[in-house]
C-alpha positions in Angstrom: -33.6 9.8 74.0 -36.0 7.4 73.1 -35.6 7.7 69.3 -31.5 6.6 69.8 -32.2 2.7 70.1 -34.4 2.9 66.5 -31.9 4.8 65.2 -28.8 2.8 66.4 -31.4 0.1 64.9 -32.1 1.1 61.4 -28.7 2.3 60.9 -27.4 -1.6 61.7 -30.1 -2.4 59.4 -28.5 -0.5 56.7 -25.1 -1.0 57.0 -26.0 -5.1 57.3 -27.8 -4.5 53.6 -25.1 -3.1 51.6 -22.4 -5.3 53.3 -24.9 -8.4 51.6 -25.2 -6.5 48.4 -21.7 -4.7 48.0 -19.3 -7.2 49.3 -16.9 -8.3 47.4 -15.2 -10.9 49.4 -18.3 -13.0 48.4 -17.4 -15.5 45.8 -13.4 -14.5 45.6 -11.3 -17.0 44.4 -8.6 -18.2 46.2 -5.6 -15.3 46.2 -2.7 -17.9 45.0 -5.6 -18.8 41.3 -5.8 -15.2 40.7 -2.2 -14.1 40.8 -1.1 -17.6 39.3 -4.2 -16.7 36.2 -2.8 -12.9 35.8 0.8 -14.1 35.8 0.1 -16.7 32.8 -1.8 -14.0 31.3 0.9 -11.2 31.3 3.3 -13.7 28.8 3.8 -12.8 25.5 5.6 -16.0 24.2 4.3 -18.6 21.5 0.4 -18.6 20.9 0.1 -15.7 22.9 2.1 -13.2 20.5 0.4 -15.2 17.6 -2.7 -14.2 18.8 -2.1 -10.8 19.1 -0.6 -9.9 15.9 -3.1 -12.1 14.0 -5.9 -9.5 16.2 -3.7 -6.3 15.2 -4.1 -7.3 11.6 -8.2 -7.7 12.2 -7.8 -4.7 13.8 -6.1 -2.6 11.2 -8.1 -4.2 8.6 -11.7 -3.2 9.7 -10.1 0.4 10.9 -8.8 0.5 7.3 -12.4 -0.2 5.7 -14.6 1.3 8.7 -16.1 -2.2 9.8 -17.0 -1.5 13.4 -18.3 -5.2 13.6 -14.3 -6.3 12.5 -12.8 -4.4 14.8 -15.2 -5.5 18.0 -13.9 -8.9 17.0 -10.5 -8.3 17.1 -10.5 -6.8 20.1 -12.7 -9.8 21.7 -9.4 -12.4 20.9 -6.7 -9.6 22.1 -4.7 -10.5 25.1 -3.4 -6.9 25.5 -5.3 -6.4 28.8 -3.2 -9.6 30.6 0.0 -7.8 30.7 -1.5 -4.3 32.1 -3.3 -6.2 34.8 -0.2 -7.8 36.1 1.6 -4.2 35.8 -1.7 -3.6 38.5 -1.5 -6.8 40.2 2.2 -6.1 41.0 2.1 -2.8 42.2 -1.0 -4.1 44.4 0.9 -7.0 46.3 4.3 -5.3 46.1 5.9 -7.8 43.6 8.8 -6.1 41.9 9.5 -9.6 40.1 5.3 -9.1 38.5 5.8 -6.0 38.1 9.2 -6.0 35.8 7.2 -8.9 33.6 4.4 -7.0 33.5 6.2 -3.8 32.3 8.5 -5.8 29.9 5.4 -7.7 28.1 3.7 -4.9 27.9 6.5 -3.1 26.3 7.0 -5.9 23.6 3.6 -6.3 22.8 2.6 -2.2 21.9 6.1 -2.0 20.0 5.0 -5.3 18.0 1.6 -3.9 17.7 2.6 -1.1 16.4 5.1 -2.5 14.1 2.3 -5.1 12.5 0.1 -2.7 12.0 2.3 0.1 10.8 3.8 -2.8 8.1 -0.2 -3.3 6.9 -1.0 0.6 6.2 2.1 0.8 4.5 1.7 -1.9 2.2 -2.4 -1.5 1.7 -3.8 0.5 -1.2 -6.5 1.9 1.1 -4.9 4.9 2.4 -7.3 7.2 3.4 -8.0 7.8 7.2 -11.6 6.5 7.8 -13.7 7.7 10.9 -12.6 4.8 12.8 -9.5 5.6 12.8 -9.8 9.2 13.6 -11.8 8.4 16.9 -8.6 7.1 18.0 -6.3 10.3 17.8 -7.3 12.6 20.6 -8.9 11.3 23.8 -11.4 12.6 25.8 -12.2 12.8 29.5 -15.0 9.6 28.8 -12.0 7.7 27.7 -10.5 8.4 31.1 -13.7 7.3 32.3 -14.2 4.3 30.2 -10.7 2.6 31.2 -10.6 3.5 35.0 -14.3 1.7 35.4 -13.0 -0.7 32.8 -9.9 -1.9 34.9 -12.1 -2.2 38.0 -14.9 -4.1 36.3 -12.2 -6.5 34.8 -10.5 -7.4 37.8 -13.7 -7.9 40.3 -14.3 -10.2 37.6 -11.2 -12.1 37.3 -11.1 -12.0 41.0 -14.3 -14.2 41.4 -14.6 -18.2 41.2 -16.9 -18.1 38.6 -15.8 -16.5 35.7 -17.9 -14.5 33.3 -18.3 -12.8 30.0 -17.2 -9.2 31.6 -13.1 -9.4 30.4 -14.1 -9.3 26.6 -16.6 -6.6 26.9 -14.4 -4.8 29.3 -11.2 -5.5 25.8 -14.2 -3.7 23.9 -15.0 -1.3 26.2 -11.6 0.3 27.0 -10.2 -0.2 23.0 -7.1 -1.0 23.5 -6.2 -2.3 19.9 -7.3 0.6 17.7 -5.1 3.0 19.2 -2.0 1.2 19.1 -3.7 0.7 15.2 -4.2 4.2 14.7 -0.5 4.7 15.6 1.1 2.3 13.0 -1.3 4.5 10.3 0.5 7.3 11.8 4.2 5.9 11.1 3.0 4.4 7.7 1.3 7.9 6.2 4.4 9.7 7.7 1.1 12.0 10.3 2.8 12.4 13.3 -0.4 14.0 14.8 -2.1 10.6 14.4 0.8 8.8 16.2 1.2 10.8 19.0 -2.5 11.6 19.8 -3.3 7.7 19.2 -0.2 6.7 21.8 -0.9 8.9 24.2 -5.1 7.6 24.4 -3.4 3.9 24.3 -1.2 5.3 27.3 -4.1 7.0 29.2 -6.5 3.7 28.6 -3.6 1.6 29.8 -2.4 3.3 33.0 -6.3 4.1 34.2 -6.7 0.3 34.1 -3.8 -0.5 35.5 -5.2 2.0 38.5 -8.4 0.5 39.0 -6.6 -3.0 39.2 -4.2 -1.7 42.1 -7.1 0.0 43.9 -9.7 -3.4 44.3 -6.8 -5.4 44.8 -5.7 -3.2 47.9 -9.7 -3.5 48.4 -9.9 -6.6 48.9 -6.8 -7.0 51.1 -4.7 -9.2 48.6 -1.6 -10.2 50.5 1.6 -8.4 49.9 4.4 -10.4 48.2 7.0 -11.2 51.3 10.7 -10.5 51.0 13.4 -12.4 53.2 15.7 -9.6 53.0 13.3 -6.7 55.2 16.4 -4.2 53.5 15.6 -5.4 50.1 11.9 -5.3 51.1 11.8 -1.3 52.1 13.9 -0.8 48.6 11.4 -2.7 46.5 8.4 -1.0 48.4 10.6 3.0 47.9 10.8 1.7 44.1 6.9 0.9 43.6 6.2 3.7 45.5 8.1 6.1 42.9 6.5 4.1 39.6 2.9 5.0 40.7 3.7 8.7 41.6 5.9 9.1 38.4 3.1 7.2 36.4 -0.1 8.3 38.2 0.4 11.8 39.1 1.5 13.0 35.2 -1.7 11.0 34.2 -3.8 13.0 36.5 -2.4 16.0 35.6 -3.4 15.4 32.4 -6.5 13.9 32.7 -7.0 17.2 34.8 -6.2 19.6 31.7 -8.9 16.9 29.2 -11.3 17.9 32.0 -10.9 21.5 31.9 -10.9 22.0 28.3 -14.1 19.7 28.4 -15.5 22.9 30.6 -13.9 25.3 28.8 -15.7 24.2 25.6 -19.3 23.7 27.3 -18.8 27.4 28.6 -17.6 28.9 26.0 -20.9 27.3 23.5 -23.4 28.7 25.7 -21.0 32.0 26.3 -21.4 31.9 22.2 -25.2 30.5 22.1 -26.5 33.1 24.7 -25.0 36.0 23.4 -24.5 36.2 19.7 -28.5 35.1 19.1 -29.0 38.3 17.0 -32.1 38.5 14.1 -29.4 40.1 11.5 -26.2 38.7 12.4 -25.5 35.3 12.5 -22.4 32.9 13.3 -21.1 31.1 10.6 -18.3 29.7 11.7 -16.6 29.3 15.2 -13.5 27.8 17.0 -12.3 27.1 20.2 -9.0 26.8 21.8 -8.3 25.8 25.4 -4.8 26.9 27.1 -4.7 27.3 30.6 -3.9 30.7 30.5 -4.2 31.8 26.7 -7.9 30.4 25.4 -9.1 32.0 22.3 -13.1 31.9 21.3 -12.9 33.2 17.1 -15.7 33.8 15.5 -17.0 34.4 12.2 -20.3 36.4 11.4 -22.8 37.6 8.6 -25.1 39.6 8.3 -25.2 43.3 10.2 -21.6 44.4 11.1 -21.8 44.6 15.2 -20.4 47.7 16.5 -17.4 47.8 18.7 -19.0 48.9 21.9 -21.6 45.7 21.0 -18.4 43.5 20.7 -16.5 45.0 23.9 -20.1 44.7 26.0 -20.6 41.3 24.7 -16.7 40.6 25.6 -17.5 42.1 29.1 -20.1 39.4 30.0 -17.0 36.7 29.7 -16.6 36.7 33.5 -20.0 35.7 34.2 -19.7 32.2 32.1 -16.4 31.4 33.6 -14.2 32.0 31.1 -11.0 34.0 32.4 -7.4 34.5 30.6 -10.1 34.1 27.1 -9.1 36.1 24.1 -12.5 36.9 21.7 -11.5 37.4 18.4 -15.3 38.5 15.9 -14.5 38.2 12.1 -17.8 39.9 10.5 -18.3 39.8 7.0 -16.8 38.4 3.9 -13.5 39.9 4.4 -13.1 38.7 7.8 -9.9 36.7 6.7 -6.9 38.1 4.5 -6.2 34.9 3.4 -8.6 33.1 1.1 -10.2 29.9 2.4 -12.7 27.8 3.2 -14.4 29.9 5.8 -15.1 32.9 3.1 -17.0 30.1 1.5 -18.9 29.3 3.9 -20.0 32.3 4.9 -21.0 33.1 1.2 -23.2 30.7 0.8 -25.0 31.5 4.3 -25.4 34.8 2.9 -27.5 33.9 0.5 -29.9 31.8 2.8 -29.7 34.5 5.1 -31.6 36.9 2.3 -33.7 34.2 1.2 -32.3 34.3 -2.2 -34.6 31.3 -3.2 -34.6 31.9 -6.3 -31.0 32.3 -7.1 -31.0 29.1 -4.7 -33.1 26.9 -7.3 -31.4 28.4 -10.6 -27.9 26.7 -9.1 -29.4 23.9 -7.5 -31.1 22.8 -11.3 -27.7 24.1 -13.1 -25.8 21.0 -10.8 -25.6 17.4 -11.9 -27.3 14.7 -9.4 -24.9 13.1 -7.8 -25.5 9.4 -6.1 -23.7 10.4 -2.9 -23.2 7.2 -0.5 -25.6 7.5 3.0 -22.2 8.5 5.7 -24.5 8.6 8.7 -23.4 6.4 11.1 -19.8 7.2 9.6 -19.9 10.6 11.3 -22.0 9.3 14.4 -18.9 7.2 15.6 -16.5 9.8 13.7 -17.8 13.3 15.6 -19.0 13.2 19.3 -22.3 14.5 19.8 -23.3 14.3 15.7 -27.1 15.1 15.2 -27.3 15.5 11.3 -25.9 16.5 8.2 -27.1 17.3 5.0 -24.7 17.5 1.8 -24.8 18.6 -1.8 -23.0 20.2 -4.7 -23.6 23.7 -5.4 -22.3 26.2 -7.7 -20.3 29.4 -6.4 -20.2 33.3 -8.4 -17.4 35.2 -8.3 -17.8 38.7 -10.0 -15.5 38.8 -12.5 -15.4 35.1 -13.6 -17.9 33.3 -16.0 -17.8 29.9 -15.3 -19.1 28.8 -11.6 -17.4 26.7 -9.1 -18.4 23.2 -7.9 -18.4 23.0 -4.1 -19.9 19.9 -1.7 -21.4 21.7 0.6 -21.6 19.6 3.7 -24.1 20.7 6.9 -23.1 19.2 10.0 -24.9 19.6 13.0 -23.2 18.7 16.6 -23.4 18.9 19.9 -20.4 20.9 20.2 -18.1 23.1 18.6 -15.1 21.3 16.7 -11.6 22.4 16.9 -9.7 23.8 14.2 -7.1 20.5 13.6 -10.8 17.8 14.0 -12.4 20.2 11.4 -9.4 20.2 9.1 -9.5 16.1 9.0 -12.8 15.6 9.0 -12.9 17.9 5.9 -10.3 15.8 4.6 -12.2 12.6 5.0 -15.6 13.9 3.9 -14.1 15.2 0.5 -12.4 11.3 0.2 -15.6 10.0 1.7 -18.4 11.4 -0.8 -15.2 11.7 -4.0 -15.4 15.6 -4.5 -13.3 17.9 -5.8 -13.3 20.1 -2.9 -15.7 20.4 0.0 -17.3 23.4 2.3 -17.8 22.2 5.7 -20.8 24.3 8.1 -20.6 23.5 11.2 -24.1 23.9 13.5 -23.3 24.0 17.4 -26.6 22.3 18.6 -27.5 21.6 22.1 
C-alpha cells in the first residue's frame, strides 16, 4: 500500500515528460495558415505547372544519364507533393470542395508528367534503361515505408510556425518524380513492364503520404469543414468515407502481398543457404517466385548429382522454414534445361572452378584481349538492393565439336538476396549495354 503514492508519482512523472517532448500542439501554426498554404500549394496553374515540367525534364535527363546528383535536384524544385497533401488535408477536415482540387491537380499533373517525360525518351538518342531508372519499376515494402513516414514528417512540418528544410528532403525521400519518369520511358520504349511497375510505386508513394497527412491532421484535432446543409453534410462525410476504404484498403492489401513476398524470399534464402551447403554440389543458379498459394524455389546445381530420396528429404524440411503451398524444382548438371541459355553457361564455367582447373583457367584468361571496362560500382549499389560486389571479365568458352571459342563477359554479382527471374533478365540487359559486350553471363552469389 505504501508503494501506490510513488507509483501514482513516477508514473505522472512520466506521462508529464513525453507530453513536453512529444507534443505536437507545441509551435502549431494557426489552423486557417495551414489549410490556406496547402490549398495554394495543390494548384497547378501558371509557374506552378512551369515548374514542374521544367523538374520532369531534370528529372528524365539525369535518369537518362544515371546522375543521381541531377535527379536529387529536380526533385528538390518539384511541387508534386502540394496536391497529394491537400488530397490528405481534405479527407482530414471533411472538405469535399479540397478534396475534388486535390484529386483533379493531382490528376493533371502525373498525366502531364508523364506526357513530358515520355516526349524526352522518345526523342533522345540515349535509349538504354540505366540503373536509375530500373530502381523505379517494382516497389518494395521500404518504399511503403519510406512515403507513409515521409507524409507524416512533411506535414508535422508544414503544420508548425516555423518552417524548415524537412519538405525538400521529405520530395527526395519519398521520389516522387522518377517514377512518374520511369513511366514515360515505359510508353516511349514501347516496355509496358516499366510503365506499369513505375505507376503503380508512383501510386503506392502517393496514397501512403496522403495517409500519414490524414492521420496527424486527425492528430492534432484540425477542425472539420462545416456544412449548412447537415443532409449534404452526412452525404459529403458517406462520400469521403467510401474514397479512403476504396483507396486505402486495396493499398493495404497490397502492401500486405510486398510484405509477404519480402518473407517469402528471406525464408526461402536461408531454406536454400541451410540446406544445399554440400562439399560436391553446389548452387549455381537460383530463383524465387512468390504466389500466395503457388511459390516455386528452382534451383540449378553442379557438381555430384543428389539423389532423389536427398531431394525429397531436403523438400521435407520446407515446413520447418515456413514455406507452405512451395513447389522445389533442383536442376543438376549441365543438362538441367532443354532449352539452351544462359544458365548452362553459367554453370559451365563454375564447373571448372569447381575442379580447380587452374590451369585451363590461365590458358583462356592469357588467350583474351584486355579490355578497359568502366568501374559500374555504385551503378549496381543504387541498381540491386543489398549489392556487396562484383567482379567482371571476358572469358573464352569450348564447345566439343567447335574450333573457335566463344567470347562471354562473365559478370560475378554478389547480393544480399536472391533476384527474380524478370530483375535478372534487365539487369543482364543493362550490364551487357553498360560494359559494350557482345553477350554477357550473369552469376548470381546470395550473400548474407
Amino acid at each position: 500500500m505504501n508503494n501506490k503514492p510513488g507509483e501514482i508519482r513516477f508514473i505522472r512523472i512520466v506521462r508529464l515528460f513525453l507530453e513536453r517532448r512529444f507534443n505536437l500542439h507545441i509551435e502549431k501554426a494557426d489552423e486557417k495558415e495551414v489549410i490556406t498554404s496547402i490549398r495554394k500549394n495543390t494548384e497547378f496553374k501558371g509557374a506552378n505547372l512551369w515548374t514542374l515540367i521544367f523538374a520532369i525534364f531534370i528529372a528524365s535527363i539525369g535518369l537518362n544519364v544515371n546522375a543521381t546528383a541531377v535527379i536529387i535536384g529536380a526533385m528538390l524544385i518539384s511541387p508534386l507533393m502540394g496536391p497529394i497533401m491537400g488530397i490528405g488535408l481534405g479527407l482530414g477536415i471533411f472538405d469535399i470542395e479540397l478534396l475534388k482540387k486535390g484529386g483533379r491537380n493531382l490528376l493533371i499533373a502525373t498525366v502531364i508528367s508523364i506526357a513530358t517525360s515520355t516526349l524526352y525518351f522518345w526523342i533522345t538518342p540515349l535509349h538504354e534503361a540505366q540503373s536509375e531508372l530500373l530502381a523505379r519499376t517494382t516497389p518494395s515494402v521500404w518504399d511503403v515505408f519510406i512515403a507513409f513516414f515521409g507524409g507524416l514528417a512533411g506535414i508535422v512540418a508544414t503544420t508548425r510556425k516555423e518552417k524548415s528544410n524537412v519538405i525538400p528532403g521529405v520530395a527526395i525521400a519519398t521520389a516522387l518524380m522518377p517514377p512518374l519518369c520511369t513511366a514515360g520511358f515505359g510508353l516511349a520504349s514501347g516496355n509496358i513492364f516499366y510503365f506499369l511497375g513505375a505507376l503503380y510505386l508512383y501510386f503506392i508513394n502517393s496514397v501512403f503520404i496522403c495517409l500519414g497527412t490524414f492521420l496527424i491532421i486527425r492528430l492534432l484535432r484540425f477542425k472539420k469543414h462545416q456544412y449548412e446543409n447537415p443532409r449534404y453534410r452526412r452525404k459529403v462525410v458517406r462520400y469521403i468515407l467510401l474514397i479512403v476504404f476504396i483507396t486505402v484498403v486495396p493499398s493495404i492489401y497490397l502492401t500486405l502481398r510486398i510484405v509477404e513476398k519480402s518473407i517469402f524470399e528471406n525464408n526461402a534464402q536461408k531454406f536454400v543457404r541451410e540446406n544445399f551447403d554440400f562439399r560436391n554440389t553446389q548452387v549455381v543458379n537460383r530463383s524465387f517466385s512468390y504466389q500466395p498459394r503457388n511459390s516455386v524455389i528452382d534451383l540449378l546445381l553442379i557438381g555430384a548429382e543428389l539423389s532423389d530420396s536427398a531431394v525429397q528429404a531436403i523438400q521435407a524440411k520446407m515446413p520447418a522454414y515456413h514455406l507452405p503451398y512451395t513447389r522445389l524444382i533442383v536442376r543438376q548438371g549441365l543438362n538441367a534445361r532443354q532449352e539452351i541459355d544462359f544458365s548452362q553457361i553459367k554453370a559451365s564455367i563454375l564447373q571448372d572452378v569447381f575442379r580447380n582447373d587452374s590451369a585451363t583457367a590461365s590458358a583462356n584468361a592469357a588467350n583474351v584481349r584486355e579490355t578497359a571496362m568502366p568501374d559500374i560500382t555504385d551503378e549496381l549499389k543504387a541498381l540491386v538492393a543489398g549489392f556487396r560486389y562484383y567482379a567482371a571479365s571476358p572469358m573464352l568458352f569450348r564447345q566439343p565439336g567447335k574450333t573457335i571459342p566463344d567470347t562471354v563477359m562473365v559478370v560475378m554479382l554478389g547480393t544480399g538476396r536472391p533476384l527474380p527471374v524478370a530483375e535478372k533478365i534487365k539487369l543482364e540487359s543493362w550490364i551487357k549495354s553498360r560494359l559494350a559486350a557482345d553477350s554477357v553471363s550473369l552469376v548470381l552469389q546470395v550473400r548474407k
